[in-house]
C-alpha positions in Angstrom: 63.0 -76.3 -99.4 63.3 -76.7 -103.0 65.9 -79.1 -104.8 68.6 -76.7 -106.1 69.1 -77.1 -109.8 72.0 -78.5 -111.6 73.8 -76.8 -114.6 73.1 -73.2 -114.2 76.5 -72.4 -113.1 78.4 -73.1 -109.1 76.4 -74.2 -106.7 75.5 -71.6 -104.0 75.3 -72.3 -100.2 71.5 -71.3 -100.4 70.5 -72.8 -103.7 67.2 -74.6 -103.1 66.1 -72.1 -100.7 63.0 -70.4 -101.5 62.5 -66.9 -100.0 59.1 -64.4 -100.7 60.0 -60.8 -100.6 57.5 -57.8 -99.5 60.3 -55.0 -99.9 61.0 -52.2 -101.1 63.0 -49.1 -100.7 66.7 -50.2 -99.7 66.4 -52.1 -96.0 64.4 -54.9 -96.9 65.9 -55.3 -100.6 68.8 -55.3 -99.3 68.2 -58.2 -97.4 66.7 -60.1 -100.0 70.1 -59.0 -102.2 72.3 -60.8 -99.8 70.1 -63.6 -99.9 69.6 -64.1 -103.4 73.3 -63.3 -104.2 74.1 -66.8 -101.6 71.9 -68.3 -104.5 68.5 -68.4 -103.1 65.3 -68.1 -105.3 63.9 -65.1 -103.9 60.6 -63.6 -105.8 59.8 -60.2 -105.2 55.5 -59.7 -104.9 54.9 -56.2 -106.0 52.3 -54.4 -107.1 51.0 -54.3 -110.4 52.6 -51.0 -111.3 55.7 -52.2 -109.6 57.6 -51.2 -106.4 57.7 -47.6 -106.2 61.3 -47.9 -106.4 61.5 -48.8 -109.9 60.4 -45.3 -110.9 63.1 -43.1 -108.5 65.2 -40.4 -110.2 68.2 -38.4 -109.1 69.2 -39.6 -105.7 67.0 -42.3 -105.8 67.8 -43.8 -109.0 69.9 -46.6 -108.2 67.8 -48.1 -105.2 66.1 -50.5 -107.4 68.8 -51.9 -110.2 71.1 -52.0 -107.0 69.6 -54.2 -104.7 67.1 -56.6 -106.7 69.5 -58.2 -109.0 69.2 -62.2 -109.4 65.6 -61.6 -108.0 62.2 -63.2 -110.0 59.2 -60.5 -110.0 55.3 -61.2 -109.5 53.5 -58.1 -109.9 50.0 -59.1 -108.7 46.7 -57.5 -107.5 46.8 -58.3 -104.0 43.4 -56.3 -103.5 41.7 -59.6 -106.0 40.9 -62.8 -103.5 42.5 -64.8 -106.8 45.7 -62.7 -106.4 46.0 -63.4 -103.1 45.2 -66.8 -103.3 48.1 -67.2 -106.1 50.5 -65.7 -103.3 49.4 -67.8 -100.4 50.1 -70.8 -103.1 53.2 -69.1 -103.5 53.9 -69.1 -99.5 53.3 -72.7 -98.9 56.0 -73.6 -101.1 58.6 -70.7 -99.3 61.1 -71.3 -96.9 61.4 -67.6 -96.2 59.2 -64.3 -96.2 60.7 -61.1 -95.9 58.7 -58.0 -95.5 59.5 -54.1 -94.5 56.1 -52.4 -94.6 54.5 -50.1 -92.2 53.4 -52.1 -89.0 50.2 -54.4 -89.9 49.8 -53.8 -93.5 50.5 -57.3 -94.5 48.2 -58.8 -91.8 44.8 -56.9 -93.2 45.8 -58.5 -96.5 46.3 -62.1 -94.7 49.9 -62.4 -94.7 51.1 -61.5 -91.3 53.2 -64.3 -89.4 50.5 -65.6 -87.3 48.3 -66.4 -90.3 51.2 -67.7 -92.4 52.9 -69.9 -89.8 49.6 -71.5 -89.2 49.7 -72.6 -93.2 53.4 -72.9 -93.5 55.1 -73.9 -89.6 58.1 -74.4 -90.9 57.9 -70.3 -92.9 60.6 -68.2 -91.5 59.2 -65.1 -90.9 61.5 -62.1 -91.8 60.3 -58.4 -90.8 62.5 -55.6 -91.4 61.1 -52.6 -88.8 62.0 -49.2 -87.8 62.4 -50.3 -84.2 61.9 -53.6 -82.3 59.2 -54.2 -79.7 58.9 -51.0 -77.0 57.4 -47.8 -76.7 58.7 -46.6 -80.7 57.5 -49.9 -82.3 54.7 -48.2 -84.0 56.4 -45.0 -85.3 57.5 -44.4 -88.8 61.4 -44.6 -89.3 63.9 -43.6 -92.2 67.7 -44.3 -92.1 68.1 -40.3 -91.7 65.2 -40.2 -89.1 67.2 -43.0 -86.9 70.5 -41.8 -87.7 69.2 -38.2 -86.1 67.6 -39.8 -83.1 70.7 -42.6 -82.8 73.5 -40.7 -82.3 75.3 -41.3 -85.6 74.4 -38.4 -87.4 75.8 -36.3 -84.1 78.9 -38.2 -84.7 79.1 -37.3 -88.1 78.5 -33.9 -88.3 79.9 -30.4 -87.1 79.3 -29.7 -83.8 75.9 -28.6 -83.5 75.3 -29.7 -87.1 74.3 -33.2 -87.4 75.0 -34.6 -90.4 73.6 -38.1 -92.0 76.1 -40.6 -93.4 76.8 -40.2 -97.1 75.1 -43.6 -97.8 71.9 -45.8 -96.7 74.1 -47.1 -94.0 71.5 -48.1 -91.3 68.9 -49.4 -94.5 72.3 -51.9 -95.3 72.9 -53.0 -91.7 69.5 -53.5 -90.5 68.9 -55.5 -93.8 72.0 -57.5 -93.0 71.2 -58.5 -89.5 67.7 -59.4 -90.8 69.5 -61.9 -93.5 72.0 -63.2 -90.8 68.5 -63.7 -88.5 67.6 -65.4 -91.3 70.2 -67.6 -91.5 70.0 -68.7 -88.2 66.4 -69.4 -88.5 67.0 -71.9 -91.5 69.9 -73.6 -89.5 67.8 -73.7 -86.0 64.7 -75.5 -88.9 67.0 -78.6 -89.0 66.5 -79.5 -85.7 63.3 -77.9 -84.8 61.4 -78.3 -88.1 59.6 -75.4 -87.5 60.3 -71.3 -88.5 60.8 -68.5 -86.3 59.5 -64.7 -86.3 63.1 -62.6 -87.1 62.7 -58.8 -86.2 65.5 -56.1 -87.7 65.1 -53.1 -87.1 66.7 -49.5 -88.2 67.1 -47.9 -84.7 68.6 -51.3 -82.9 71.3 -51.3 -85.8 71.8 -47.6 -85.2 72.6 -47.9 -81.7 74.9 -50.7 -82.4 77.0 -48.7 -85.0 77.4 -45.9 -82.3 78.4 -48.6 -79.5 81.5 -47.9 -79.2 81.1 -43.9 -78.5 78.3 -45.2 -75.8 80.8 -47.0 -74.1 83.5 -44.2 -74.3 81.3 -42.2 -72.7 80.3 -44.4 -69.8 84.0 -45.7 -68.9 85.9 -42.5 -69.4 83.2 -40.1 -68.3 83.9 -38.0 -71.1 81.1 -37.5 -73.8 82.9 -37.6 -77.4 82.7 -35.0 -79.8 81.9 -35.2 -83.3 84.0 -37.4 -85.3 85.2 -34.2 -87.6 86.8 -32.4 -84.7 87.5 -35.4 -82.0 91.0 -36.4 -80.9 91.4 -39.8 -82.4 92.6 -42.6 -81.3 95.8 -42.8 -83.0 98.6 -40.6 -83.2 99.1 -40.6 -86.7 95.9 -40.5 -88.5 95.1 -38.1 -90.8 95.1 -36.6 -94.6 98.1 -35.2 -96.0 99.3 -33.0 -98.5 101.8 -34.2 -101.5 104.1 -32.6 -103.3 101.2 -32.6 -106.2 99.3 -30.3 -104.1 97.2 -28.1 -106.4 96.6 -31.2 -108.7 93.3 -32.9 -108.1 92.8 -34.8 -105.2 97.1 -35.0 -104.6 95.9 -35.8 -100.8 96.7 -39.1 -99.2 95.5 -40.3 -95.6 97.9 -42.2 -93.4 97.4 -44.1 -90.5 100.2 -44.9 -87.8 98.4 -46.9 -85.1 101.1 -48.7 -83.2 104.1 -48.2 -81.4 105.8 -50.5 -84.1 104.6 -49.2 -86.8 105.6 -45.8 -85.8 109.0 -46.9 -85.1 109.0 -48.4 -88.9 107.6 -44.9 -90.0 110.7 -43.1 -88.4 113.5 -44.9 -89.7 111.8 -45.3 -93.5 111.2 -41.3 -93.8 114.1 -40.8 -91.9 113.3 -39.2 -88.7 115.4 -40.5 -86.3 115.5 -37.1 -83.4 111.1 -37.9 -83.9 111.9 -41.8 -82.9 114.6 -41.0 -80.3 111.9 -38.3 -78.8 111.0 -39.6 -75.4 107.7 -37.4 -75.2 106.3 -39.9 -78.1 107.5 -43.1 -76.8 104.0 -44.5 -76.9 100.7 -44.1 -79.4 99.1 -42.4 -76.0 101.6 -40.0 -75.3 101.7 -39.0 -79.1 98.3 -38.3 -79.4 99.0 -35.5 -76.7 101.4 -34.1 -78.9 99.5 -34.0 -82.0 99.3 -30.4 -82.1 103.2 -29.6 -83.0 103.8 -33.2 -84.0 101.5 -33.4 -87.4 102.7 -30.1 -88.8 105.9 -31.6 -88.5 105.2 -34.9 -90.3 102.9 -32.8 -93.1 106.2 -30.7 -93.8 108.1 -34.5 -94.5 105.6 -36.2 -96.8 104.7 -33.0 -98.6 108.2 -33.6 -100.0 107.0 -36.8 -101.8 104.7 -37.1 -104.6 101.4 -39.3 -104.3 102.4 -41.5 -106.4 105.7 -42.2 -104.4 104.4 -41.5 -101.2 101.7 -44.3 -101.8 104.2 -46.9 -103.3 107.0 -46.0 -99.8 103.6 -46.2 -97.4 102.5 -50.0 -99.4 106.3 -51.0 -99.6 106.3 -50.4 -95.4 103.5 -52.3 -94.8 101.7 -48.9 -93.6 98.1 -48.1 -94.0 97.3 -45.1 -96.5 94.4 -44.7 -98.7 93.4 -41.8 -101.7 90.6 -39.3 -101.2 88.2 -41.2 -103.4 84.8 -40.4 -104.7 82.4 -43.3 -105.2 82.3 -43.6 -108.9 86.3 -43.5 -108.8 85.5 -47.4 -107.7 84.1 -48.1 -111.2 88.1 -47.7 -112.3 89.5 -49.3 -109.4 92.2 -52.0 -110.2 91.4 -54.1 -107.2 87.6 -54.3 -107.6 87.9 -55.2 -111.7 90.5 -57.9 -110.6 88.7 -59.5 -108.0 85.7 -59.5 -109.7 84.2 -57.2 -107.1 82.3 -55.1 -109.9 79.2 -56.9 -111.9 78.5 -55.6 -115.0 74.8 -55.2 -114.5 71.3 -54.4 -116.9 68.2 -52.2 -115.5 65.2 -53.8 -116.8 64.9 -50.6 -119.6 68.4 -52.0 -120.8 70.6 -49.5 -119.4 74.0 -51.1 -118.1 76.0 -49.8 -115.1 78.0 -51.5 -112.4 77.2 -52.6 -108.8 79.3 -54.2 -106.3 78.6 -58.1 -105.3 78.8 -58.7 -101.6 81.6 -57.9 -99.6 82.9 -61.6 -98.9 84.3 -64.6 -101.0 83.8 -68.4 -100.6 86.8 -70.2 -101.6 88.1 -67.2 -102.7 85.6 -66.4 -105.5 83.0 -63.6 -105.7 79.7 -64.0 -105.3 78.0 -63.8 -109.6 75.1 -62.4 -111.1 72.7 -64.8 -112.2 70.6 -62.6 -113.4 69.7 -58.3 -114.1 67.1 -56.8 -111.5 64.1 -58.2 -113.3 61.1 -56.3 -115.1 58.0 -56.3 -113.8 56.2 -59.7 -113.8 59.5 -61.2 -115.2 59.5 -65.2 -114.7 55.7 -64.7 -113.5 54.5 -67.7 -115.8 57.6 -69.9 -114.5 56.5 -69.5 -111.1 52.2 -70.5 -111.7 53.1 -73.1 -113.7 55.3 -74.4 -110.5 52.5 -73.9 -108.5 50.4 -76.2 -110.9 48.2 -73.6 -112.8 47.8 -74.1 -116.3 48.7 -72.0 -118.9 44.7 -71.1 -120.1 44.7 -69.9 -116.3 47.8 -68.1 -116.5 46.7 -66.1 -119.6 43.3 -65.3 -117.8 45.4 -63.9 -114.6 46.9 -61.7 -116.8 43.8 -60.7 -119.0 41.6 -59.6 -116.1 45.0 -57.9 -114.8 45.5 -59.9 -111.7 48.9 -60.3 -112.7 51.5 -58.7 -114.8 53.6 -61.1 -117.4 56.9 -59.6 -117.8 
């Protein structure tokens, strides 16, 4: 572990940590992201040409600048013994490897965990997979592939339309559980000295985002339906019309989820006969009245407009949210206050915004230290830290071994 530096700004919990990143697409980037955003050094090894990513339009376009900010880049020639001598150097002086390619790619190259842990025992050894150890392990996986086969696209979706979730979900969890394995690797290294092997995989995180419909099934005997045309939970929790309605996006949704809180909801719209109605006593017995029950509330807030409506709802203490689209978060009051938007560069100098991680330490936002980097940005930095000289350096990158950014 390397000494964290003074004077470039708060100290991070993992500052000092040195973490060597295989990655690309969104799962194992996004593990690296979380990583590096907790203020660990973490240089991605790409190839020459750079990670594919770099060079995704349209739908693809922001899976690079998004997830490989405060990141250091060595694009190297991995097929050259002296490039892959220049990133075993690199290894022996990691705390961390993270890697996401197909199933035995690194180890024909020499940098599977085996070899490594023999060099480096105290390497923790970070693999991000489509599935853990069993009879899929070797199968080729996408968040939509496991997201079809796990149950949460069925969830999603129509009835007999499965549908994938409007974002990389699965890539973003399994990437997270692999930086919380992670974690725990680096803490059980105290005592141990010694790294472990940390497995995340897309299908695993799948089935644990569909856990709870699992269960349903098993201790009510009752297999759930799709999410769009289940009976929820809660009594009261749905969109609703304003008095706007025709404007865009005049909907609100608004969430009554206990007994208490429908009892505040009552007397603050004022419907007393709905609180003194002894067929909705409970949240239980209101969900079985939901069919005469919502029109009824729909015809009282449709007599507010959003803007009231909102303010009553927040003024209650009752949960409501707009119908939002996910660039309506660049203007978001809440996000720009809390710092929860970074004002961020692509490495062809376009800016945009991205979200830091969802979590605060001593009530600060995590920062950007630095823009997703350009290919073989810091490079000479880090092989003059590995004690190559600077004739040796320029050679590398004459005879295209690596890439100076």
């Amino acid at each position: 572990m390397l000494p964290p530096k003074q004077g470039e700004g708060p100290l991070l919990p993992l500052q000092g940590v040195r973490i060597v990143e295989f990655a690309h697409m969104v799962m194992g980037p996004s593990c690296g992201l979380a990583l590096a955003d907790l203020g660990a050094e973490v240089i991605k090894v790409e190839p020459l040409e750079g990670d594919n990513t770099r060079r995704l339009q349209a739908a693809g376009a922001g899976f690079f600048p998004v997830f490989n900010r405060n990141k250091k880049s060595l694009a190297v020639d991995l097929k050259r013994a002296e490039g892959r001598d220049i990133v075993h150097r690199l290894i022996d002086t990691a705390d961390v490897l993270t890697e996401n390619f197909r199933p035995g790619a690194l180890e024909k190259l020499g940098f599977g965990h085996a070899a490594l842990a023999k060099r480096n025992p105290r390497l923790v050894y970070c693999s991000l997979k489509g599935f853990l150890d069993g009879p899929y392990q070797h199968r080729a996986a996408l968040d939509e592939v496991v997201q079809m086969m796990g149950g949460l696209a069925y969830m999603t979706g129509l009835p007999d339309r499965p549908l994938r979730a409007g974002s990389s979900v699965v890539d973003i969890m399994g990437g997270t559980f692999g930086a919380l394995g992670v974690l725990a690797a680096l803490r059980e290294r105290e005592t141990t000295g010694r790294g472990r092997l940390v497995t995340s995989a897309l299908f695993e995180s799948t089935a644990y985002l569909v856990a709870q419909h699992i269960a349903q099934f098993e201790l009510t005997g009752e297999a759930p339906p799709p999410m769009s045309v289940k009976r929820p939970a809660w009594s009261v929790y749905d969109i609703f019309e304003t008095a706007d309605a025709g404007s865009e996006n005049a909907r609100l949704f608004v969430g009554v989820v206990t007994d208490t809180q429908w009892e505040i909801f009552c007397r603050d719209f004022g419907l007393a006969d709905l609180a003194a109605d002894p067929r909705l006593r409970s949240n239980g017995e209101r969900v079985k009245e939901r069919s005469w029950l919502l029109p009824l509330l729909a015809e009282a807030l449709k007599k507010y407009s959003k803007t009231d409506l909102a303010a009553k709802l927040e003024a209650i203490g009752l949960p409501f949210a707009p119908i939002s689209k996910p660039w309506d978060l660049l203007d978001d009051p809440h996000l720009k206050a809390s710092g929860g938007l970074l004002e961020t560069r692509t490495p062809r100098g376009k800016s945009f915004h991205a979200p830091t991680l969802p979590l605060a330490l001593d009530g600060k936002r995590l920062p950007k230290r630095s823009d997703p980097p350009a290919i073989g940005e810091g490079a000479r930095e880090l092989l003059a830290g590995l004690g190559y000289g600077a004739g040796e350096i320029d050679a590398f990158a004459k005879e295209r071994v690596i890439v100076l950014g």
